[in-house]
C-alpha positions in Angstrom: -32.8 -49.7 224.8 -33.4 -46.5 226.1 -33.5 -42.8 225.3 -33.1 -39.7 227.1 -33.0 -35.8 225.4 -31.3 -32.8 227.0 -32.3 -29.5 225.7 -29.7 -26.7 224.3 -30.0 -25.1 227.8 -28.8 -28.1 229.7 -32.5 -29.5 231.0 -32.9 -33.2 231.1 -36.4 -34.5 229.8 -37.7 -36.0 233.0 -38.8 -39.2 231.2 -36.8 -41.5 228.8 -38.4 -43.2 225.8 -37.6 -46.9 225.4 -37.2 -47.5 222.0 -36.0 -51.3 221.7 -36.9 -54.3 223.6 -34.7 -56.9 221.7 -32.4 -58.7 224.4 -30.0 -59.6 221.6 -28.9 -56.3 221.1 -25.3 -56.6 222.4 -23.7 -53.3 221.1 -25.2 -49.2 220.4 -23.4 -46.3 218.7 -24.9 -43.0 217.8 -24.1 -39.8 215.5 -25.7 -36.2 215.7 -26.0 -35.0 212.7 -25.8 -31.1 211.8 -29.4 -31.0 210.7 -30.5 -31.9 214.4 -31.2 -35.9 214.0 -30.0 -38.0 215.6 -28.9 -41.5 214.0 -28.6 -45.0 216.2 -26.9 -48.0 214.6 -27.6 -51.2 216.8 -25.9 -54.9 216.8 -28.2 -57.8 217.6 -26.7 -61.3 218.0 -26.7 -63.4 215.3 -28.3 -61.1 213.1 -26.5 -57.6 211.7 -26.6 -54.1 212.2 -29.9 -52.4 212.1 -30.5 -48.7 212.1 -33.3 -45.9 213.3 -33.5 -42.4 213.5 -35.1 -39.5 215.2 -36.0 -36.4 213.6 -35.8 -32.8 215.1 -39.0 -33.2 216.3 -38.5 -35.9 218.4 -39.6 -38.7 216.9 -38.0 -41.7 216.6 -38.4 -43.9 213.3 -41.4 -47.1 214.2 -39.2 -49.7 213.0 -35.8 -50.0 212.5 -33.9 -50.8 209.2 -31.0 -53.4 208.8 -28.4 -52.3 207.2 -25.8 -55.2 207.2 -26.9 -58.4 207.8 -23.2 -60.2 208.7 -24.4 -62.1 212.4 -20.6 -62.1 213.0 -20.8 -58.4 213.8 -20.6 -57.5 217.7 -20.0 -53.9 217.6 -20.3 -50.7 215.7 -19.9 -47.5 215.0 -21.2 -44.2 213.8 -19.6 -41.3 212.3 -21.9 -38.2 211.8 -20.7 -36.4 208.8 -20.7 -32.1 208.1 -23.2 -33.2 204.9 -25.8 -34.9 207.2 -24.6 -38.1 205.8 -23.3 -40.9 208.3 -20.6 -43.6 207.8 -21.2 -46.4 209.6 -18.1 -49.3 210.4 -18.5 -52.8 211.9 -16.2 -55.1 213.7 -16.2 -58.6 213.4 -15.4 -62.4 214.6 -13.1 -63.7 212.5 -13.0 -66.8 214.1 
């Protein structure tokens, strides 16, 4: 997975920062938050929804957290609430 930041004037960073290498990652979602961080939720295969952040600095968390550890997930998503909090849903096989 990969990152790339645009500045409040519209400029693209030239490079993008790869933050995960897991090929089992089969579904991203993301929330801004009104404090300036952003907040990335991820679904890996078999294994649950883990999450990471990056401060206003720029800085992306060094390891990510799992925050639901149902493998039936596949997909998520993130809701980026006015009190810097974030809600985060899941969908899942039911099969």
């Amino acid at each position: 997975m990969w990152t790339r930041t645009r500045t409040a004037a519209g400029v693209w960073n030239n490079n993008a920062v790869h933050m995960d290498s897991n090929p089992a990652v089969n579904a991203i979602s993301a929330a801004g938050l009104p404090n300036g961080t952003l907040q990335i939720d991820v679904t890996v295969d078999g294994s649950g929804v883990w999450h990471r952040s990056r401060n206003t600095a720029g800085t992306w968390d060094s390891n990510a957290v799992k925050i639901d550890g149902n493998g039936s997930v596949f997909s998520t998503y993130t809701v980026g609430l006015n009190d810097n909090t974030i809600g985060v849903g899941t969908n899942v096989d039911l099969s």
